[in-house]
N, C-alpha and C positions, 0 to 999 in steps of 0.2 A: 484862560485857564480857570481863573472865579468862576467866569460862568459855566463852563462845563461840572464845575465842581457842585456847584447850587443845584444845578441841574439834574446831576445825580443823586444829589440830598434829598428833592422834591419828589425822584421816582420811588425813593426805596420808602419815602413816609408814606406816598400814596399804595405802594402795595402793603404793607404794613397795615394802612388804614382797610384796606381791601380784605387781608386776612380775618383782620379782629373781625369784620361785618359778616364776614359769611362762618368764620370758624369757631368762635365762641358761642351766638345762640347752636349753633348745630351742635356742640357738645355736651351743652345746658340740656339738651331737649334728648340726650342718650344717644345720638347717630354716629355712625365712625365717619370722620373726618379723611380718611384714607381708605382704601378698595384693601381685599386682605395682599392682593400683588402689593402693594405702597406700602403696605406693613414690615413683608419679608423685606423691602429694599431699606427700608429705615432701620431695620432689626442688623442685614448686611453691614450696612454702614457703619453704624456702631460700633460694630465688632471690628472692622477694619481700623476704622480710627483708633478707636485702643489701644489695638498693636502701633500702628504707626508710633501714637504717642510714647508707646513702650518703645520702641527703638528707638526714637528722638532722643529718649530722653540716657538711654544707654552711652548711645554713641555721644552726646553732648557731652557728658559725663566723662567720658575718655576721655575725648579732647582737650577739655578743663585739665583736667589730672598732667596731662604731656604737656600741656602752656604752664601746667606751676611747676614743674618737673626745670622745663628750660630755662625760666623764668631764674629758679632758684640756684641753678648753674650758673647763669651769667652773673648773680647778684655775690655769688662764691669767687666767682673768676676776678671780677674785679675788687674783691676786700683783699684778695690774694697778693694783687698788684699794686692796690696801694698802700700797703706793708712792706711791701720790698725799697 
């Protein structure tokens, strides 16, 4: 399992180092780094995640709310009972 894990470590540094080497001098020198298609699908993207993040963060948010809801129920139910 190490090893597979190192392994994985090693490929994502090496495309990493791949990126920097082609993608930084070609931005230095004014070329797009992307075809105007790889624009739209970056620009898509964005926009999706956004929302996604906006309903993640919605619906967490319920959820939280109903766990302290029950939470504060049972915390009620039992000061009830051990007062009796």
């Amino acid at each position: 399992m190490f090893t597979l894990v190192v392994g994985m470590f090693v490929c994502v540094v090496l495309a990493a180092v791949v990126v920097g080497l082609v993608a930084i001098p070609a931005r230095r020198e004014g070329r797009d780094v992307l075809t105007p298609k790889g624009e739209q699908v970056v620009a898509t993207v964005r926009q999706h995640t956004g929302r996604a993040a906006d309903v993640a963060q919605r619906r967490g948010g319920e959820a939280i709310a109903g766990a302290r809801t029950r939470v504060g129920e049972g915390r009620a139910r039992r000061e009830a009972e051990s007062t009796r």
